[in-house]
C-alpha positions as a Python dict, from the first residue, in 0.01 Angstrom:
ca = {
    (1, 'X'): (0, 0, 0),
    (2, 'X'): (142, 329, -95),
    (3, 'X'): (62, 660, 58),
    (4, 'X'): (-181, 767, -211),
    (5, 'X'): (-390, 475, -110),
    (6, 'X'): (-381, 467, 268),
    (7, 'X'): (-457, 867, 216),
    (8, 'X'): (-752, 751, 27),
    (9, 'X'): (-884, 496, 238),
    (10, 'X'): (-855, 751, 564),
    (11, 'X'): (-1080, 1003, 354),
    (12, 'X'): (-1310, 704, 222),
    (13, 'X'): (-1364, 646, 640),
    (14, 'X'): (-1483, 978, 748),
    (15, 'X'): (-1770, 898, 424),
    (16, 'X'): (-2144, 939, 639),
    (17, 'X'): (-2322, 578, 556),
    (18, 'X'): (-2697, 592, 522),
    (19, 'X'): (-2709, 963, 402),
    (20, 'X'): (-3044, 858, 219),
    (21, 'X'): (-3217, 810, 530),
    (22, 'X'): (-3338, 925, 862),
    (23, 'X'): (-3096, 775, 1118),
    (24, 'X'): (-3059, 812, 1521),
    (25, 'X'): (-2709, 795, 1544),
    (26, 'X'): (-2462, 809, 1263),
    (27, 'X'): (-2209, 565, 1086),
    (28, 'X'): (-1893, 646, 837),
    (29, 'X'): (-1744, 407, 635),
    (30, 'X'): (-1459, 361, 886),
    (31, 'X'): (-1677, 225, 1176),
    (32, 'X'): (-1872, 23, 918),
    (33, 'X'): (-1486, -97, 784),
    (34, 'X'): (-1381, -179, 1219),
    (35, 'X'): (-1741, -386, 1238),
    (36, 'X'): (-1705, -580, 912),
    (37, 'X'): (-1377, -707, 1053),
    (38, 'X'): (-1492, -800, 1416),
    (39, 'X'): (-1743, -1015, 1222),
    (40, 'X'): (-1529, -1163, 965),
    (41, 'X'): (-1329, -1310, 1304),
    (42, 'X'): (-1643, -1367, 1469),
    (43, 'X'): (-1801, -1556, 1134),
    (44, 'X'): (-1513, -1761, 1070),
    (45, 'X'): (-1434, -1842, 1435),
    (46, 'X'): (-1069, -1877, 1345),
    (47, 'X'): (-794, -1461, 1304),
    (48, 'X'): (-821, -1383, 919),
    (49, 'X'): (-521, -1383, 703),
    (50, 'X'): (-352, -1064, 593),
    (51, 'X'): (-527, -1086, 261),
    (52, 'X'): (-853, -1118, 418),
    (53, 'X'): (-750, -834, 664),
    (54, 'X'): (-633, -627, 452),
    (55, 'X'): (-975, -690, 152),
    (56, 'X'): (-1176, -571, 452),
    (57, 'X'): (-1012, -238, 489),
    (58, 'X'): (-1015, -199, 132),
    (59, 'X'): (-1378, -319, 50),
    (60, 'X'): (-1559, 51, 91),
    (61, 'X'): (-1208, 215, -40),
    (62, 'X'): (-1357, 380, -366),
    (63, 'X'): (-1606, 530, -130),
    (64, 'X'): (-1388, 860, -69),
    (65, 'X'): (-1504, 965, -432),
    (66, 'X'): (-1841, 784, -481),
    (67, 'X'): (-1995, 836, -171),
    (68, 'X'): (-2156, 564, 22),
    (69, 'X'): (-2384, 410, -231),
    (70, 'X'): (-2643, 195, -58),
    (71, 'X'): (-2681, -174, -82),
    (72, 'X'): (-3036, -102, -243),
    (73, 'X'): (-2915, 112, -523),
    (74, 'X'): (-2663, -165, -640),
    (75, 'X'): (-2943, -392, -605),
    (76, 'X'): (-3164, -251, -851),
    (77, 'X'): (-3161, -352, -1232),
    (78, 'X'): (-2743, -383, -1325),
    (79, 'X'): (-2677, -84, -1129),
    (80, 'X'): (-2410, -306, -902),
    (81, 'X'): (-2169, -427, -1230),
    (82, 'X'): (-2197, -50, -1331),
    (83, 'X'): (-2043, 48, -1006),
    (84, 'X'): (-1780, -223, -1012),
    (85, 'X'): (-1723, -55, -1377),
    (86, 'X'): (-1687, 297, -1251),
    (87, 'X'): (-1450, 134, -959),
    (88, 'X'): (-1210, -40, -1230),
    (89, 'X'): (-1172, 295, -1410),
    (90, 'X'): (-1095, 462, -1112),
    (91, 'X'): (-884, 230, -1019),
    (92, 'X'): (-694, 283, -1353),
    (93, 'X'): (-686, 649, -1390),
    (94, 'X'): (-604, 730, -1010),
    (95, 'X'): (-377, 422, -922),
    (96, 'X'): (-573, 341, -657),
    (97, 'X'): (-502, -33, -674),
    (98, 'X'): (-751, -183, -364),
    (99, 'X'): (-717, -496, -532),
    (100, 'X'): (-678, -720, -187),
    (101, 'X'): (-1006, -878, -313),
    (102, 'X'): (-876, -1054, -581),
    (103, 'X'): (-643, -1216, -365),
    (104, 'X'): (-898, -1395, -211),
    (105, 'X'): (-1039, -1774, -224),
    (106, 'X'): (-1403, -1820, -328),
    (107, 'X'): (-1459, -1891, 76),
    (108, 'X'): (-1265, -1574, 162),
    (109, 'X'): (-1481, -1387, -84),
    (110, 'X'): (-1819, -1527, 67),
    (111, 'X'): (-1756, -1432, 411),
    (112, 'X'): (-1690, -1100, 328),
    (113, 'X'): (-1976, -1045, 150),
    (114, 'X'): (-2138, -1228, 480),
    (115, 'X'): (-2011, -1031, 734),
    (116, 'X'): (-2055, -713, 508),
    (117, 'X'): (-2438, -793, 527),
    (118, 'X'): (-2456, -875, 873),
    (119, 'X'): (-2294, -559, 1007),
    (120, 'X'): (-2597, -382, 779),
    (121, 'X'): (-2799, -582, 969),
    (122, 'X'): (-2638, -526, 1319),
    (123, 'X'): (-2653, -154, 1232),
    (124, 'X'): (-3034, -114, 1148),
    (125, 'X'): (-3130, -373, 1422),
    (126, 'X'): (-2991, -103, 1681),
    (127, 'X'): (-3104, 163, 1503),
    (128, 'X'): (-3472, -25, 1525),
    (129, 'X'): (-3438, -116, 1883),
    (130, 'X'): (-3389, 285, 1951),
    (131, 'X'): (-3699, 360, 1767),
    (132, 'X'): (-3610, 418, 1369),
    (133, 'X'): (-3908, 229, 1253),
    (134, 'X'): (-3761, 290, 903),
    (135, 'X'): (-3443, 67, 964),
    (136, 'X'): (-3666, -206, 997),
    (137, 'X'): (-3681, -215, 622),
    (138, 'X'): (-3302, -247, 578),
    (139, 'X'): (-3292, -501, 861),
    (140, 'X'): (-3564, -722, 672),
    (141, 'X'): (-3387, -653, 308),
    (142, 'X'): (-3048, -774, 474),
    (143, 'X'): (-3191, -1089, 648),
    (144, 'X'): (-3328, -1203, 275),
    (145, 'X'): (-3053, -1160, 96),
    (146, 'X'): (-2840, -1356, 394),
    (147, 'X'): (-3109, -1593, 405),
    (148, 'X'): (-3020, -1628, -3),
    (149, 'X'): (-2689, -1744, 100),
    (150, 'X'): (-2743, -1978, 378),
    (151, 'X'): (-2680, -2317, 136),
    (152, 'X'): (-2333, -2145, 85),
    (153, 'X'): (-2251, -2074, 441),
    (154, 'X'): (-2022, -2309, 636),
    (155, 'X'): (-2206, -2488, 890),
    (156, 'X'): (-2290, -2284, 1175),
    (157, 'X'): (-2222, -1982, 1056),
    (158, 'X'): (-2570, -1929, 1005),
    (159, 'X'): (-2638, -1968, 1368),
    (160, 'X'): (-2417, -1753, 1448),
    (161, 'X'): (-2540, -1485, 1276),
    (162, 'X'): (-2906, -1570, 1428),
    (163, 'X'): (-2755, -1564, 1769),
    (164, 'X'): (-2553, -1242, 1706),
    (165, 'X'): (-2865, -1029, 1573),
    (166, 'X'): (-3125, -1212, 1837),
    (167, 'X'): (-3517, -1160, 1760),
    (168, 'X'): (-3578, -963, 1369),
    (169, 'X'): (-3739, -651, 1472),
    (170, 'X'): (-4088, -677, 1395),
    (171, 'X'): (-4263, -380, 1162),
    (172, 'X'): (-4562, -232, 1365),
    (173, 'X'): (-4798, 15, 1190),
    (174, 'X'): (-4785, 367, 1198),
    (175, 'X'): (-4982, 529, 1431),
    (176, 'X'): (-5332, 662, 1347),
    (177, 'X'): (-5366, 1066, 1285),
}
């Protein structure tokens, strides 16, 4: 990592996550980044390798000139292969290089994609339990699309995740006016 990057990644933390939305307290990318690695120890049950250390550090890097886009945004139509597309000519133009990724196994991949979810869904959870009705949404969103990857999962990682995030906030309806 050369001092371009690292300089990069430090001004990709201080980016404000959920900036589409109403939210009690607030998240940057860096806490997001410190989370995401907690989990991908806590997932795997076993100290990631420096690849997988540094992946996670990297993963939200681009962020610092993008913004935080939200998970719902790449999910729509092929909006997520033309952010990887605007992320590869970055990469090119400002050799910016957070290429850890691609060092990864297939497993190594999955979990952090896994734990990337989860911390979404550890995040809105808490945000729900303090009254943000709207996080349930996101909370809800991000248990499906784990849910889509359970068959993939190791075994037990899926409990684990259960156990970490306890009872799925339930949506209540608005009040009456």
């Amino acid at each position: 990592m050369n001092t371009n990057q690292l300089a990069n990644l430090f001004r990709a933390y201080s980016v404000k996550r959920y900036h589409t939305l109403p939210t009690i307290l607030s998240q940057t990318v860096g806490d997001h980044t410190a989370r995401v690695l907690v989990l991908v120890h806590y997932l795997s049950l076993e100290p990631p390798n420096s690849n997988l250390v540094l992946a996670v550090l990297e993963h939200d890097g681009y962020e610092h000139l993008t913004g935080d886009i939200p998970a719902t945004a790449k999910w729509m139509g092929n909006f997520a292969d033309v952010v990887e597309k605007l992320e590869q000519k970055i990469d090119t133009a400002g050799n910016m290089n957070f290429n850890a990724y691609n060092l990864l196994t297939e497993e190594e991949k999955l979990l952090l994609k896994i734990a990337d979810m989860t911390e979404l869904c550890c995040w809105a959870s808490m945000e729900a339990v303090m009254g943000n009705r709207g996080m349930e949404v996101i909370f809800q969103n991000g248990i499906k699309y784990l849910d889509n990857l359970q068959d993939k999962m190791p075994k037990g990682m899926w409990e684990r995740i259960a156990a970490l995030l306890g009872p799925k906030p339930q949506a209540t309806p608005a009040p009456a006016h």
